[in-house]
C-alpha positions in Angstrom: 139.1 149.9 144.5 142.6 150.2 145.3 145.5 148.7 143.7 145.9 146.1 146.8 142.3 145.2 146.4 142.4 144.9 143.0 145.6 142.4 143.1 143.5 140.6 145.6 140.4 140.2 144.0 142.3 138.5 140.9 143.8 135.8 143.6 140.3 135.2 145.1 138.9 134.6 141.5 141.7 132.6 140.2 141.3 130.1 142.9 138.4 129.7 142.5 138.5 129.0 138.8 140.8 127.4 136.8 144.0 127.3 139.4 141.7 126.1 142.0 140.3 123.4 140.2 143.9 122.3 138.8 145.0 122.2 142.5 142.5 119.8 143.7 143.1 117.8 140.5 147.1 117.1 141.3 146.2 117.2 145.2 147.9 113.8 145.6 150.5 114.6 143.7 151.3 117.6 145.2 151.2 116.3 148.6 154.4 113.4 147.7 156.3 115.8 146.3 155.7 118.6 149.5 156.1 115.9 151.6 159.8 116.5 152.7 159.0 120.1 153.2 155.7 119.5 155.1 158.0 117.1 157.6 160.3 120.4 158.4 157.4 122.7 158.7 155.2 120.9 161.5 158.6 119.9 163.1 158.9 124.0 163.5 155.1 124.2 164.1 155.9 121.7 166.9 152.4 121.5 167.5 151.5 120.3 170.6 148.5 118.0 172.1 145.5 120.1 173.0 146.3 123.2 171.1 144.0 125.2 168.9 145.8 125.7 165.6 144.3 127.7 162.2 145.9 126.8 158.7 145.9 129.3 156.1 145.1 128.4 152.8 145.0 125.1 153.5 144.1 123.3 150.4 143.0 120.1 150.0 144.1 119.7 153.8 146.8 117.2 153.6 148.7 119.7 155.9 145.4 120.0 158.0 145.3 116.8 158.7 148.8 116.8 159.9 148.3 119.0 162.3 145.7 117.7 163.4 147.4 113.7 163.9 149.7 116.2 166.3 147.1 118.1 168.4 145.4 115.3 169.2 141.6 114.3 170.4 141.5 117.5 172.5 143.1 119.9 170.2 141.4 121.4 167.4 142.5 122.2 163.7 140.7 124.9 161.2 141.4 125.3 158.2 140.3 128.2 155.9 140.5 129.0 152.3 138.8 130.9 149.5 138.7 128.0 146.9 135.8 125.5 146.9 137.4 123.6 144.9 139.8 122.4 147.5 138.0 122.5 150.4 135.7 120.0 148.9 138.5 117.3 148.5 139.4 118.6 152.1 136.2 118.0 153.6 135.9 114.7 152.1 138.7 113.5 154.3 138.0 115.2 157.6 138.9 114.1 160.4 136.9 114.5 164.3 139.8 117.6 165.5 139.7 119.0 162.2 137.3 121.7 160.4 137.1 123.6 157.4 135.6 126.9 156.9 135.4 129.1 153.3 137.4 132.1 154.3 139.1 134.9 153.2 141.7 135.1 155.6 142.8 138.5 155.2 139.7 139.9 155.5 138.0 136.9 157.8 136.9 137.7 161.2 138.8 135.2 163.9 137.6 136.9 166.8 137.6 134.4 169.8 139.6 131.8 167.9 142.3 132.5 170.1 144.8 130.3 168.6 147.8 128.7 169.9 149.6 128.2 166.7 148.9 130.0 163.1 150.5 128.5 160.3 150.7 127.7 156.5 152.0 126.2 154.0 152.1 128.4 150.6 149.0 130.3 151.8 150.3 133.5 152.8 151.7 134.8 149.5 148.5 135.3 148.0 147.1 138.2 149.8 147.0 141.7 147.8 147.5 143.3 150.9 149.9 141.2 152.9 150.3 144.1 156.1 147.0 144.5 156.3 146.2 140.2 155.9 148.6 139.1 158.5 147.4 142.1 161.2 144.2 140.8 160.5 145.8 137.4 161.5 147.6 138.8 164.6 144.2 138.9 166.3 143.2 135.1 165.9 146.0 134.6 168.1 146.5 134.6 171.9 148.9 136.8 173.3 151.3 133.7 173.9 150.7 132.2 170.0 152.9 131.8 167.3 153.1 132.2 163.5 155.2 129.2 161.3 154.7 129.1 157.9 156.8 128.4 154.3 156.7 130.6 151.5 158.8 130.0 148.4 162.2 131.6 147.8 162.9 133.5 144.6 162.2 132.2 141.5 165.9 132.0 140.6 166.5 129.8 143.6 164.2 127.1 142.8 165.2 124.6 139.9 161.7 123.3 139.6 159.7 126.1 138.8 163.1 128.0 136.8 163.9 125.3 134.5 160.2 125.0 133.1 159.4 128.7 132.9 162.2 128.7 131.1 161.6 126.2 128.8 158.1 127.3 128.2 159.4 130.6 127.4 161.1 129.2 124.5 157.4 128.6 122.9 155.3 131.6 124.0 156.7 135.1 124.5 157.6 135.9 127.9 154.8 138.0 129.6 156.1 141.3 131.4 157.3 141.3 134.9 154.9 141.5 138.0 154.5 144.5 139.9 156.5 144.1 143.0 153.8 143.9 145.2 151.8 141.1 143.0 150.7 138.3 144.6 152.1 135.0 143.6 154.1 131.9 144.5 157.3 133.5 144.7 156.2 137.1 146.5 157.5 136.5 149.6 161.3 135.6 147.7 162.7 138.4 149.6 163.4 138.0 153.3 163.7 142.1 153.8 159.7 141.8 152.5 158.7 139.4 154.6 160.0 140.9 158.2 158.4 144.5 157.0 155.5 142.3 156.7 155.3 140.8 159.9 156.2 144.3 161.5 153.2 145.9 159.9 151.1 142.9 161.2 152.1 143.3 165.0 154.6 139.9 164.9 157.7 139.8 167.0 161.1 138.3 166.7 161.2 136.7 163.4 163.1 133.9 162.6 163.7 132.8 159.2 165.7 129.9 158.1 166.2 128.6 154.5 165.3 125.3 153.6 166.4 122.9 150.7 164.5 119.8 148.9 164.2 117.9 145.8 160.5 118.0 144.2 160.2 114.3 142.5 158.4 114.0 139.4 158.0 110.4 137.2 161.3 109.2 136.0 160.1 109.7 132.2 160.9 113.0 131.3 157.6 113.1 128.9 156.1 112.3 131.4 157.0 114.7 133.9 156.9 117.6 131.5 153.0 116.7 131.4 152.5 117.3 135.1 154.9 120.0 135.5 152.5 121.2 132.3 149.7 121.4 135.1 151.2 122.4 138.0 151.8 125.9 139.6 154.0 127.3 137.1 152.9 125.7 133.6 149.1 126.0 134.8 149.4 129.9 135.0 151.4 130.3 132.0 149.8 127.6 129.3 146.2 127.7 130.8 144.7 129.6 128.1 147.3 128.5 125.6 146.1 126.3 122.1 147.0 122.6 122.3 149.8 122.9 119.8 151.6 125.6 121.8 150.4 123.6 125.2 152.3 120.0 123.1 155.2 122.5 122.2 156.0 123.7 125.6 155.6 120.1 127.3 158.3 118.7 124.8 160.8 121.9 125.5 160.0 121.0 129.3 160.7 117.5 128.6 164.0 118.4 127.1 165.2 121.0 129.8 164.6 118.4 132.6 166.1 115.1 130.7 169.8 116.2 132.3 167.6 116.1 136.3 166.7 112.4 135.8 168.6 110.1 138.3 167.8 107.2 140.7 164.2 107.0 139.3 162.7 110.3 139.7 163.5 113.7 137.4 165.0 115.5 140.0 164.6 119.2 140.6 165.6 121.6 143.2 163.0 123.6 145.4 164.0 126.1 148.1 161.8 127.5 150.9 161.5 130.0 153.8 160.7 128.7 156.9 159.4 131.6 158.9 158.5 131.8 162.5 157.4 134.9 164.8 155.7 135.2 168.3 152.6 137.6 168.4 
């Protein structure tokens, strides 16, 4: 197995373990706190009635669903992911223009899909093998289709997931840095990456525009530490931890974020790529 099969395969069996299951726990959550973001993404997915659209690692589907409010009774929405986890809260909440389907989507074959729009939102930095994933996606679409999607900036950009890993670092020893082509939330941080990407994958014209927001968490910073504790950052680093460390690193979090608490909400910076291409 290569290296780039090997990377993937951890991402496939992650999600559908422990970080899966966490996601579909905090699905409402998440979805209020991505909700600025998700506004700015389908107003540059500009999805239009009647179209055929395919969300990549869609989740619990609140994005889905989105889409599909915008394509209307005579479009059509898929959305594919490898976690059952989520796609069980997602097909919970269906709606009639909207399907799910358990996919790997760098490997899944979309022939005759023929897609007007391909999109995501976080999905896309997960793949081992990102130039061959998103070639593999180039052929879902039609010839006229588009790719939109948002991908997190660097880790150093992004208050919210800096200021806890931080914080938890304080408590357990900092594990050693990623290989540069290791999946993960912040792998597509580099915007030189991500147009090499979409070259090897066949897109064209790539436009990709930074975009700012504040994630909200409760106004108690105990509080907030304990679902920052859960999320997508203090999941994958205190997971596997004992409950004394785990208690430690939600009272350094608490701490670190008391200073981002104003107006009723701990307040914490996130920063995105919004990335569109033709095909």
């Amino acid at each position: 197995m290569s290296d780039a099969a090997e990377r993937h395969r951890r991402q496939v069996e992650s999600w559908n373990g422990p970080m899966g299951q966490q996601w579909a726990q905090n699905e409402a959550r998440t979805e209020r706190g991505l909700m600025p973001l998700t506004e700015a993404l389908l107003a540059a997915a500009a999805a239009q009635p009647g179209e055929r659209v395919l969300d990549i690692g869609c989740g619990c589907g609140g994005y889905t669903l989105a889409l599909g409010r915008a394509v209307g009774a005579t479009g059509r929405v898929t959305g594919a992911d490898v976690s059952t986890a989520v796609l069980e809260v997602a097909e919970a909440t269906k709606a009639d223009n909207t399907g799910y389907v358990l996919a790997d989507a760098s490997t899944h074959d979309f022939a005759g899909t023929a897609a007007d729009l391909l999109t995501s939102r976080f999905g896309v930095m997960f793949f081992g093998d990102p130039d061959a994933a998103f070639a593999n996606l180039h052929r879902a679409l039609k010839p006229s289709g588009r790719l939109v999607f948002a991908c997190w900036r660097a880790v150093a950009d992004n208050p919210w997931a800096r200021i806890p890993q931080q914080a938890i670092f304080s408590v357990i020893d900092r594990p050693p840095p990623p290989h540069p082509e290791e999946p993960g939330p912040f792998a597509f941080g580099d915007e030189a990456r991500i147009r090499r990407i979409l070259a090897a994958g066949g897109f064209k014209d790539p436009a990709i525009t930074p975009f700012d927001f504040e994630m909200l968490f409760p106004a108690d910073p105990a509080a907030a530490a304990a679902a920052i504790s859960t999320g997508p950052i203090g999941g994958r680093l205190l997971r596997d931890k004992p409950d004394e460390v785990r208690a430690a690193a939600v009272a350094a979090i608490a701490a670190a974020v008391t200073p981002c608490v104003s107006n009723g909400f701990t307040r914490l910076g996130a920063s995105v790529w919004i990335v569109i291409a033709r095909a």
